[in-house]
Steps between C-alpha positions, in 0.01 A plus 500: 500500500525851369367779739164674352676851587798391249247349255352873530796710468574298211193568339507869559904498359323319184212776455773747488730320279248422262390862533753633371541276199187547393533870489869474329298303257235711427673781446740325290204406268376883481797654478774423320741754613446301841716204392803649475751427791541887514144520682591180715835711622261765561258362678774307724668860539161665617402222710835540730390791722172398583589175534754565786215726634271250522690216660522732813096581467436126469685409836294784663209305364554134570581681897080616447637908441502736269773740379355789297824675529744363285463748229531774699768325703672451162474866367630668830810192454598632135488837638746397815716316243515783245565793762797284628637482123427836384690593864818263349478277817654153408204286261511209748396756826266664283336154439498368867326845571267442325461151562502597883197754422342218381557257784392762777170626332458116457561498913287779598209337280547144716539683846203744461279141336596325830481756777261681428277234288331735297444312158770466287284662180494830687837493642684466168249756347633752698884378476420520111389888534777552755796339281374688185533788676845444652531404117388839357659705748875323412394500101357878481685675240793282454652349209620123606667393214850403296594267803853310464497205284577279785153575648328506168644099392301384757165564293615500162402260236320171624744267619600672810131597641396149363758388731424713811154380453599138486721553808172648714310212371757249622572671882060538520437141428710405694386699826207410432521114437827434701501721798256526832448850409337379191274254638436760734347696282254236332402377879454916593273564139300207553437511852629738731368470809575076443848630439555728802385165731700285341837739580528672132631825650264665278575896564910447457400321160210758354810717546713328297311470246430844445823583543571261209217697275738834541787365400394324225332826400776658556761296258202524238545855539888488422472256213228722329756853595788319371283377177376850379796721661304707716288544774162707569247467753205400307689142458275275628124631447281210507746197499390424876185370311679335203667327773229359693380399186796314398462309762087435508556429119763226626248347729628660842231546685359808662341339775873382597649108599552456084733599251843500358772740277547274211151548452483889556804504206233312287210752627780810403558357136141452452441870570794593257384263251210658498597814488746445236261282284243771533729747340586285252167447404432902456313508824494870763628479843174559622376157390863313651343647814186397399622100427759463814206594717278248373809266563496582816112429565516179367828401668289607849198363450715114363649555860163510685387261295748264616485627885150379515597161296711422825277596728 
């Protein structure tokens, strides 16, 4: 017999899946410019940078925290990166620095959560003003740009950030549907005081996982420097929420215990389908905001929906 909790992650996988058709569709209908493969390319080319984002925001979230760092965590990165380049230090140091930076703000976000339990929402509030500011102070004034091809193949066209994108997809599923740290993390989201008793060691993990947001952050941050050949420190603004709604859109949970990063790679291309179909269609950036956020409501309130269902 087939677990209800598989029956439900199923159903959620669907929702998104069919999501996202249904908006490809739609916009195909109203816009013809839509089905050309040029705006598919595009929209798979857009969708890379959140998407690796969000993967590391949507462990955080199955582990019941919140990261609302990662875009400053990934602006301060491109500005490590770019200093390094624009300095002539070798690309692959420049891109472990930056990765590193990444990996340690992820750290000091997991330590400060579990020592001094003050709620993860205002803990990475104030890492996201501190790393923008970091960000601003390394970015003031300098021009970031012309990097060495060798850096700059690692974003350019599609195929290769398709690729890296696939390849965080892969190594995420399978921490999280392979490896104790995974399960971990669902037993932690949906019940952490449960976990703790039953010997999850529940601070070492929280940890981990935010560790894991960083660095993911942090190689979004040198696939997006590499794509556009530079670096400022405004890279970043507001894709910490894009993120988290990525994955909410995907049907993670933000009450924790649920969730996956197939489905927050469905949630990303069904805010870049949108956005993309909305241009297409003639429509301002105001209303994309507008239409992502009412996404977003709907994908919440479906989730609580749901919660109470099993309860």
């Amino acid at each position: 017999m087939i677990p209800t909790s598989m029956i439900q992650q199923a159903r959620k996988s669907l929702q998104a899946v069919f999501g996202l058709i249904l908006i490809l569709a739609l916009f195909a209908i109203l816009a013809p410019s839509f089905r050309q493969p040029e705006a598919i390319i595009t929209i798979l080319e857009q969708s890379v940078v959140l998407g690796i984002m969000a993967m590391g925001a949507t462990v955080v979230l199955i582990s019941g925290g919140l990261d609302l760092s990662v875009g400053s965590i990934l602006g301060l990165c491109a500005c490590v990166t770019g200093n390094l380049l624009m300095a002539h230090w070798p690309v692959w140091i420049s891109v472990a620095a930056g990765l590193l930076a990444g990996l340690c703000i992820g750290l000091v976000n997991g330590l400060t959560v579990v020592w001094t339990r003050v709620p993860p929402f205002i803990v990475t509030l104030g890492m996201m003003m501190i790393a923008r500011g970091l960000a601003l102070m390394l970015g003031e004034g300098k021009n970031m740009s012309a990097f060495p091809e060798s850096f700059t193949m690692i974003g350019a066209g599609y195929k290769m950030p398709v690729s890296i994108l696939a390849l965080v997809l892969v190594a995420t599923t399978f921490i999280l549907t392979k490896t104790k740290l995974g399960f971990h993390a669902f037993a932690i989201g949906g019940n952490e005081e449960v976990a703790r008793l039953s010997g999850v060691p529940v601070k070492r993990c929280k940890v981990i996982y935010y560790c894991l947001g960083g660095l993911l952050a942090a190689l979004a941050a040198v696939v997006l420097t590499a794509r556009l050949d530079y670096a400022a420190q405004n890279f970043g603004e507001g894709l910490e929420l894009q993120a988290i709604a990525a994955a909410v859109i995907g049907g993670t949970s933000l009450f924790g215990g649920a969730g996956g990063v197939a489905r927050t790679v469905v949630g990303t291309l069904i805010i870049k389908s949108l956005n993309a179909g909305l241009i297409h269609c003639g429509v301002g950036s105001y209303w994309q905001k507008v239409a992502i956020g009412c996404v977003i409501i709907l994908a919440v309130w479906v989730d609580i929906l749901q919660r109470r269902q099993r309860a």
